[in-house]
C-alpha positions in Angstrom: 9.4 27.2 27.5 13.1 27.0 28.0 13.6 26.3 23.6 13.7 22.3 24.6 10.0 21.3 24.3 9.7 19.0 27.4 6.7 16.8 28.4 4.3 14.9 25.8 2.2 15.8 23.1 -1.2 16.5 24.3 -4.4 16.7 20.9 -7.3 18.9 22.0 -9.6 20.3 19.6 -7.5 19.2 16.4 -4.6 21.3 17.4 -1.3 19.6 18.6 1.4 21.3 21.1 4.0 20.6 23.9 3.7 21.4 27.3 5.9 21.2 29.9 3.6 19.9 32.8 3.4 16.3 31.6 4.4 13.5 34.4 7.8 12.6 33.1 8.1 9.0 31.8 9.5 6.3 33.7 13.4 5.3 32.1 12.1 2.3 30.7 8.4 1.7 30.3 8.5 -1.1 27.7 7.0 1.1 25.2 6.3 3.9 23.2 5.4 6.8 25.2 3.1 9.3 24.3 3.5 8.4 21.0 1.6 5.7 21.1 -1.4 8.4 21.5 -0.6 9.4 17.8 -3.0 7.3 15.1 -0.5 7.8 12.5 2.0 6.2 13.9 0.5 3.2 14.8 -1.2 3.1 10.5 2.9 3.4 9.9 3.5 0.5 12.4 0.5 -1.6 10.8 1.6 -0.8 7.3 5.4 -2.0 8.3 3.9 -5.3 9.5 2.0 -6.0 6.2 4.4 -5.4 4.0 6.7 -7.6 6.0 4.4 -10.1 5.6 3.9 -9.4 1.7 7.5 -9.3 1.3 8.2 -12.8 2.9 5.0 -14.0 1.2 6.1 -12.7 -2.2 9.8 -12.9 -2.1 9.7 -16.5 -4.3 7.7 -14.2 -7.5 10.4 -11.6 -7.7 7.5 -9.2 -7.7 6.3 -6.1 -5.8 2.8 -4.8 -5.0 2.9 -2.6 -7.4 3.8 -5.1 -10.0 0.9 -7.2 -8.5 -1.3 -4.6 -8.9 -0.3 -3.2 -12.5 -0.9 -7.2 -13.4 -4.2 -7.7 -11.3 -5.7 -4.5 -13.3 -4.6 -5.4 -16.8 -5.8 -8.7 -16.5 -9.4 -7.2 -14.9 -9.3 -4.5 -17.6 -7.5 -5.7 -21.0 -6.1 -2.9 -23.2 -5.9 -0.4 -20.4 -4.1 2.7 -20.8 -1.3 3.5 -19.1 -2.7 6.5 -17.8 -5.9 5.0 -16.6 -3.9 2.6 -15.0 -2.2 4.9 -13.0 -5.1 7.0 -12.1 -7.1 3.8 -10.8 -3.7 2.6 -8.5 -3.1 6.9 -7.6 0.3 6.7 -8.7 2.0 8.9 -10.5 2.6 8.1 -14.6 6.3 8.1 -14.3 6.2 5.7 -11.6 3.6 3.2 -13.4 5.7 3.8 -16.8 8.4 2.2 -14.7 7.1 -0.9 -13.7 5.3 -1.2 -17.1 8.8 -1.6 -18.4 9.9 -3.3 -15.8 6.9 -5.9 -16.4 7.4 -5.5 -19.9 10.9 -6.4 -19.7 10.2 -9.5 -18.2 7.5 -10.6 -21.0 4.4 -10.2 -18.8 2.8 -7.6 -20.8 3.0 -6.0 -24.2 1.8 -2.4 -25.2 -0.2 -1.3 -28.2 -2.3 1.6 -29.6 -5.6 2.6 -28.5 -7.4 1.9 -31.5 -9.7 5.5 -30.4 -6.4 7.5 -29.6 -3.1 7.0 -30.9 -1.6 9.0 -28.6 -2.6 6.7 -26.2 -0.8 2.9 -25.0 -3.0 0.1 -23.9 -1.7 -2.6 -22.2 -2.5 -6.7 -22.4 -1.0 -9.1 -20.6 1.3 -12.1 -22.0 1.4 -15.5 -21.2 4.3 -15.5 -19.0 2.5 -12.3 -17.0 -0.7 -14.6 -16.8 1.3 -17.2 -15.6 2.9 -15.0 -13.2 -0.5 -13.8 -11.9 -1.9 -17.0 -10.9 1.3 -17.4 -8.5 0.9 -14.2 -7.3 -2.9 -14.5 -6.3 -2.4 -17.6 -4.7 0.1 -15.8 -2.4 -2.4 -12.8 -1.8 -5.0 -15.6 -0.7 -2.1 -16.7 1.6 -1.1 -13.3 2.8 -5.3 -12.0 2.9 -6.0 -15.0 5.5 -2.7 -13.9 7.7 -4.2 -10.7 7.8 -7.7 -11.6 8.7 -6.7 -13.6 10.8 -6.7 -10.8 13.0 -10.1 -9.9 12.7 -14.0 -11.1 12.1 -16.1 -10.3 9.1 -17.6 -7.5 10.4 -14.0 -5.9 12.0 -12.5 -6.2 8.1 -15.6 -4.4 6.5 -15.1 -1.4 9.0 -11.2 -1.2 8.9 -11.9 -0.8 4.8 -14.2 1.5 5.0 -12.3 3.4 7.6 -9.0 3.0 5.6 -11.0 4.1 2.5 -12.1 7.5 4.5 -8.2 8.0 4.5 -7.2 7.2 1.0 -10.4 7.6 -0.6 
């Protein structure tokens, strides 16, 4: 190879590489290229689309899905602690400490001791967080059905599981 890697990316047996004996592509093909070979891309393309959606669906809460989620799970799980919290949503604790105070900050939760482990915060929502919840879920139902539209029963039970196998 002349140091420019020409041609397209070409997978065999888990390893990827350039080669320079690909057909060139035409100027303007009206899409991606070989790129479109590349599942990753297209989860980052999927990904972009839903939080569009979420975004447009949510904008009128002034929350994020993080916030959604961090509410969702202390209403599910009353007194959770922060850590556990985090663990169950795989975010770091810094990053669910923030939104806890951002949450808390807005009167949707309150913090307290574990009564087993005073090192240890639990977290209960308040009424305005509750009040905020039931808004938000309505909007999930809203965004869910936009996204199933896209698929039958039996297509949404796969792409879960299949999703799972990557973030499980």
């Amino acid at each position: 190879m002349n140091g420019i890697a020409q041609g397209l990316v070409r997978i065999e047996t888990g390893e990827v590489y350039l080669t320079e004996e690909a057909e060139p592509l035409s100027e303007d093909d009206g899409g991606v290229g070989a790129i479109g070979d590349i599942l990753g891309f297209h989860i980052r393309l999927a990904h972009g689309a839903v939080y569009r959606h979420f975004t447009d669906t949510f904008d009128h809460l002034g929350l994020t899905q993080k916030q959604v989620s961090v509410l969702w799970l202390i209403d599910d799980h009353p007194g959770i602690a922060q850590t556990d919290l985090a663990r169950r949503l795989q975010m770091d604790r810094a990053t669910v400490m923030a939104i806890v105070n951002r949450l808390q900050a807005r009167d949707f939760l309150e913090r307290g001791k574990s009564t087993g482990d005073q090192r240890r915060q639990t977290l209960t929502l308040r009424p305005a967080g509750k009040a905020a919840l039931v808004d938000a879920r309505k909007a999930i139902l809203e965004h869910e059905a936009w996204l199933k539209s896209r698929f039958n029963q039996r297509e949404t039970k796969q792409l879960i599981a299949l999703l799972t196998r990557i973030h499980g």
